[in-house]
N, C-alpha and C positions, 0 to 999 in steps of 0.2 A: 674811033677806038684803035689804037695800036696793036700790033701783032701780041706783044705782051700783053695788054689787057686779053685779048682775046683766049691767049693759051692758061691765064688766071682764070677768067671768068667758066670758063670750060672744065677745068679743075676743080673752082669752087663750087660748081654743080653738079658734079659728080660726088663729090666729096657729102654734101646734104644732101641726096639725094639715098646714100648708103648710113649715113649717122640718121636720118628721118624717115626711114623706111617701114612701111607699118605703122604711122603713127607714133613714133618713139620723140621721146623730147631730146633735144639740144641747147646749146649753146651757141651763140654765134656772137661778133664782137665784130662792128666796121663803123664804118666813118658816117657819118648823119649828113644831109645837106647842109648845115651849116659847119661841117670840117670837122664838129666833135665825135669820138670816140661816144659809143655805145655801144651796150651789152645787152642780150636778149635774150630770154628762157623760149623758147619758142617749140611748135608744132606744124608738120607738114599735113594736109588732108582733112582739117578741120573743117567741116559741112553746115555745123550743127546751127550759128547763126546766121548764115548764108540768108538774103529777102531776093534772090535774083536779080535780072537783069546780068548787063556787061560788067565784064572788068574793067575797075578804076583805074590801075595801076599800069602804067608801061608795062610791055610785054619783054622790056629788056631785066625788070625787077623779076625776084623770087618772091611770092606769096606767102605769109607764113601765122601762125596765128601765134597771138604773142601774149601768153600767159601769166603774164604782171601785170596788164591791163585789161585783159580779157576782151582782145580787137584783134582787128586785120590791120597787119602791119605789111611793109615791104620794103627791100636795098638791094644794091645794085654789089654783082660776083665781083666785082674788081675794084669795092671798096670794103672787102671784106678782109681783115686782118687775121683772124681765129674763129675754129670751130671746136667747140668743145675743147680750147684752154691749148691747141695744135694749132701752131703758125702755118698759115696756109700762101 
């Protein structure tokens, strides 16, 4: 990761971090593994389907529960384009 990615990624976590605060919904909009653009209604702190155990997900991804499919989803701060419709 690049100095750039790094001061993005750090940004972008901040930034959700204050838009998802409480449980509040957002938007967020980045790039998917295979290089497309996606969009996501999402929620930070959702417990509620949780079955334990470890996390799936790289610790380098944001957690987030994604309310158009009703799952846990995850992406990575420095393939994030927009949060809430703000170029980030």
């Amino acid at each position: 990761m690049s100095t750039f990615d790094k001061a993005k990624d750090t940004k972008v976590r901040s930034i959700i971090a204050n838009v998802g605060e409480n449980g509040k919904f957002f938007s967020v909009t980045f790039l998917n593994s295979k290089g497309d653009e996606r969009e996501m209604n999402c929620r930070l702190g959702v417990k509620k389907h949780l079955v334990g155990g470890t996390r799936t997900y790289p610790t380098e991804a944001i957690g987030v529960y994604d309310c158009q499919v009703k799952g846990y989803r995850c992406f990575y701060p420095h393939k994030v384009l927009r949060v809430n419709g703000q170029s980030v």
